[in-house]
N, C-alpha and C positions, 0 to 999 in steps of 0.2 A: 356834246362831242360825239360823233360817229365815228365808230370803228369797222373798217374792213379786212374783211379776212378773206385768203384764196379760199375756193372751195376744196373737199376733199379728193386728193387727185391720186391714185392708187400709185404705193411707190413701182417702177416700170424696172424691173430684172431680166437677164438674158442666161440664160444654159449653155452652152458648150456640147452638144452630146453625142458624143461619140464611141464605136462600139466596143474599146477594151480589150486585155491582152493581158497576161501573167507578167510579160516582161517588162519592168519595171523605165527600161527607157525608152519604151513606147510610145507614155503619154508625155513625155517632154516637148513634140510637135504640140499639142493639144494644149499644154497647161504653156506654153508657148504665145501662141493667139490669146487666151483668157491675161495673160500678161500683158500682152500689145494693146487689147482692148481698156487694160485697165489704165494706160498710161495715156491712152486720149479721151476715153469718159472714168477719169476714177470715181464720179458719183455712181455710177453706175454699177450696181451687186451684178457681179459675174460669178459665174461657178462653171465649172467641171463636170461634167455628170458620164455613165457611162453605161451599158447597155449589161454588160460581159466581163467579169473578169477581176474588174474595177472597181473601189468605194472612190467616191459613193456613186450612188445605182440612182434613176433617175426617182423614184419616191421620196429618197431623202436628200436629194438639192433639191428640190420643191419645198419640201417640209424645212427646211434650212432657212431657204430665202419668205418663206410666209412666216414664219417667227419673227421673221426680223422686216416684217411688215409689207412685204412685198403682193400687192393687188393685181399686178399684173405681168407676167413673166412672159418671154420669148422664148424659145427652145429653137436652136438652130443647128438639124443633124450636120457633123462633118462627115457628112462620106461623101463619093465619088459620084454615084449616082441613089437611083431610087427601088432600090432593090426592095427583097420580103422585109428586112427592118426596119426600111423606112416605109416602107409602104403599108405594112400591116402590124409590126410588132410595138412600133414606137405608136400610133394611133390608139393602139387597144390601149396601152400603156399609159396616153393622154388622156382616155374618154374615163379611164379609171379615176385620175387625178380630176378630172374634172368633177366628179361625183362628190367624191371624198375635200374638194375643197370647191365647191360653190361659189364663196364668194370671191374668187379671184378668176381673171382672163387668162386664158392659155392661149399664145399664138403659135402656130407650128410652120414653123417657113421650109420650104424647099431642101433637098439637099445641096448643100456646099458647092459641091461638084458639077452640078448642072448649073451657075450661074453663069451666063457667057464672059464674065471678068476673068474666073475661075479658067477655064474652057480656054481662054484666051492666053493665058499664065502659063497655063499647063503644056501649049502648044510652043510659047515660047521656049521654055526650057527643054521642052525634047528638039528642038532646033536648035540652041546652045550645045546641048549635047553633042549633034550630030558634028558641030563644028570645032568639039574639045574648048570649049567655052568653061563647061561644069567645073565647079569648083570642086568638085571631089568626084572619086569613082575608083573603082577597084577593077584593076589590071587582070586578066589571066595570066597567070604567071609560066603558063607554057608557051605563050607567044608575045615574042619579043619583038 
């Protein structure tokens, strides 16, 4: 009898990482998506990570999801665009992790914000806006 087996295929994780805030309703946008995501891949380890402010800090959602066997992780900055964070702080931050855990992939994708889907969303809703579409907003209260 022969037995086959898959080969070993690094479990695939994804990050959340975005840059944090004392205020505590914040990251409800943030832990928002990480819910969304979880409800159309729940095999899929999502986490939260956050730059500033925030637990956990991007070292230990790494260290989290590599315990729990994770070989190859995605990091996907939410911000707007590709500023000094994303451009130099989250790198250095990566190349660190990269060191300190060898045997896993790091992929670092784009920011959020520069995706043309993104870009495309964003332009819709300032267009709803303009037309009192938005589902919310907050009046000057000195004109009527």
């Amino acid at each position: 009898m022969t037995s086959i087996t898959a080969p070993d295929i690094p479990l695939h994780s994804l990050i959340l990482l975005a840059h944090g805030s004392r205020d505590p309703l914040w990251r409800q946008p943030i832990e928002a998506v990480r819910m969304a995501v979880q409800a159309v891949q729940p095999d899929l380890p999502c986490v939260c990570a956050y730059l500033d402010a925030c637990e956990p800090d991007l070292p230990a959602a790494v260290q989290s999801l590599t315990a729990q066997g994770a070989g190859h992780i995605t990091i996907l900055p939410l911000f707007l665009g590709t500023g000094k964070h994303a451009r130099e702080d989250i790198p250095r931050l990566l190349q660190e992790l990269c060191q300190q855990y060898p045997e896993c992939r790091f992929e670092l994708m784009t920011a959020a914000g520069e995706n043309p889907r993104v870009t495309a969303l964003l332009a819709q809703l300032a267009i709803e806006a303009c037309r009192g579409e938005s589902a919310s907003y907050i009046q000057n209260p000195d004109k009527k």
